[in-house]
Backbone bond lengths (Angstrom), bond angles and torsions (degrees), N, CA, C in turn:
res aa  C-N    CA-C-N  psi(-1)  N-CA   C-N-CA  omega(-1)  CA-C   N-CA-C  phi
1 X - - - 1.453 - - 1.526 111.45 -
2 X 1.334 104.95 -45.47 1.678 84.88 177.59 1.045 137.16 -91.91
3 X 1.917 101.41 0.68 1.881 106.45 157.50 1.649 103.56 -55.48
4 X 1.352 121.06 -29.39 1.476 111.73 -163.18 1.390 114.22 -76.75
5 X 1.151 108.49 -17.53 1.695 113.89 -154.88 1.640 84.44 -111.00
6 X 1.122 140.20 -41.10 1.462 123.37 150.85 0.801 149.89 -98.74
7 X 1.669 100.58 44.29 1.891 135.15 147.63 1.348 101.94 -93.20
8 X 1.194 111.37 -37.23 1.732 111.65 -175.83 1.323 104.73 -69.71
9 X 1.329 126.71 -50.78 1.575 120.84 -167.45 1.468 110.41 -62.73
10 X 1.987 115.02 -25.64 1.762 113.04 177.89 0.906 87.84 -73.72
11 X 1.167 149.84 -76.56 1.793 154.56 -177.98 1.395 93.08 8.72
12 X 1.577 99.78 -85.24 1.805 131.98 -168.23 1.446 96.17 -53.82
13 X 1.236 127.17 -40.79 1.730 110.55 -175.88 1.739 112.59 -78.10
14 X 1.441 111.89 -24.12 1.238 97.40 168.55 1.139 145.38 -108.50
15 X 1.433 115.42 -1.35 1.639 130.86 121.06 1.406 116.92 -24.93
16 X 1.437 146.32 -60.62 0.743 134.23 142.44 2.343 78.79 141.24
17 X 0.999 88.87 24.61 1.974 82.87 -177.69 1.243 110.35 -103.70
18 X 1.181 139.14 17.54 1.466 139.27 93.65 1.447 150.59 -44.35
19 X 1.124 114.91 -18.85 1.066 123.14 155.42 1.700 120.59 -3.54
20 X 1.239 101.78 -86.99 1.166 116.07 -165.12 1.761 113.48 -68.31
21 X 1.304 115.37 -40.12 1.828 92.45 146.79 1.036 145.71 -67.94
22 X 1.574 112.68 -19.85 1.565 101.21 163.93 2.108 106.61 -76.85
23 X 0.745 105.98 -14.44 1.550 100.14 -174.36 1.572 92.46 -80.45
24 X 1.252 140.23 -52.05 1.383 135.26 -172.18 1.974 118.05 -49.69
25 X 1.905 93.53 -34.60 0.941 104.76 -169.78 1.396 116.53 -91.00
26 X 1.304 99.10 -10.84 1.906 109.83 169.73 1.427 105.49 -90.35
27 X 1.668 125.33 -13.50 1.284 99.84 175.31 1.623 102.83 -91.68
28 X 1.294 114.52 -26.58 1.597 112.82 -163.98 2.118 102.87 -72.01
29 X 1.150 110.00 12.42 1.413 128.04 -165.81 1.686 104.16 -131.31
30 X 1.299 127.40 -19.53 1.816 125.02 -178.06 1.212 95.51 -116.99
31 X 2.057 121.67 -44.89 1.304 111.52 -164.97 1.470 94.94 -133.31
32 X 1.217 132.11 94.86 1.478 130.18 151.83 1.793 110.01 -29.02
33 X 1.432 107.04 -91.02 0.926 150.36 -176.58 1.981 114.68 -20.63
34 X 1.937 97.94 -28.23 1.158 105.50 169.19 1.712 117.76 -93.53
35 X 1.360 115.66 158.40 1.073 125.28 -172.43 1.777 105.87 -94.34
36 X 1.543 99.56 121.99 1.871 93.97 -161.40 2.055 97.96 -93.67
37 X 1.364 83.55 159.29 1.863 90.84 -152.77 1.756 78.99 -95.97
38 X 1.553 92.72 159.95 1.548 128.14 -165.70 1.656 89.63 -64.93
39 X 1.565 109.48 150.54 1.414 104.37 175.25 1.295 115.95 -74.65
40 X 1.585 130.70 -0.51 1.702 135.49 159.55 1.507 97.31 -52.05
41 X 1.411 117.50 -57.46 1.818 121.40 -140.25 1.660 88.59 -84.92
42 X 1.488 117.29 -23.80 1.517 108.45 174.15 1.151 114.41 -74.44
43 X 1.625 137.76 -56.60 1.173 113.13 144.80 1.028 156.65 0.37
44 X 1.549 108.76 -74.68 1.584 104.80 163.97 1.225 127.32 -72.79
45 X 1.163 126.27 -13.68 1.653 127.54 170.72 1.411 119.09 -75.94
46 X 1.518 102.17 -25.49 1.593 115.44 157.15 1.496 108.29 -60.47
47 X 1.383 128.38 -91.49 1.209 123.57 165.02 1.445 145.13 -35.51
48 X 1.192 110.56 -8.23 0.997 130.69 152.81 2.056 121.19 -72.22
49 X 1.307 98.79 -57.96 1.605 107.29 165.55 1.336 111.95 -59.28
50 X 1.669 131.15 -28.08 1.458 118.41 -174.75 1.484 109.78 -86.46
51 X 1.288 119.34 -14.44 1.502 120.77 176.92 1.547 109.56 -114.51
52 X 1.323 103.55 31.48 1.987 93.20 166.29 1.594 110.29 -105.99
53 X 1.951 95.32 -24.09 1.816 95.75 174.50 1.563 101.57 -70.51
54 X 1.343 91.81 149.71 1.471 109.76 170.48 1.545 109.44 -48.69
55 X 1.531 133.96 145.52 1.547 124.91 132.11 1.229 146.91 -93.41
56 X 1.173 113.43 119.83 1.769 114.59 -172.30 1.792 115.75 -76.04
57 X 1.265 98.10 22.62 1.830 84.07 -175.95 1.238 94.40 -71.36
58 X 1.240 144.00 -34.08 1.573 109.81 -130.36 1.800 89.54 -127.39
């Protein structure tokens, strides 16, 4: 059982749907002091950063 459940969590880390707790947990660990944004506003600031670089596909 717990080979399974930590196959699932690499799964989940490289999907990337963790994300947002390890980022909560790196700020509550560099910056106490800041106020950590809703997992909506992380999102979009994510998506927001992946579509401001230019794309070269085309």
């Amino acid at each position: 059982m717990n080979v399974l459940v930590r196959l699932w969590r690499f799964l989940q880390e490289l999907a990337g749907e963790n994300a947002y707790a390890v980022y909560c947990e790196g700020m509550r660990a560099r910056h106490p002091e800041r106020p950590i944004p809703t997992e909506e506003e992380f999102y979009l600031e994510r998506l927001a950063e992946k579509y401001a670089r230019p794309n070269r596909c085309c």
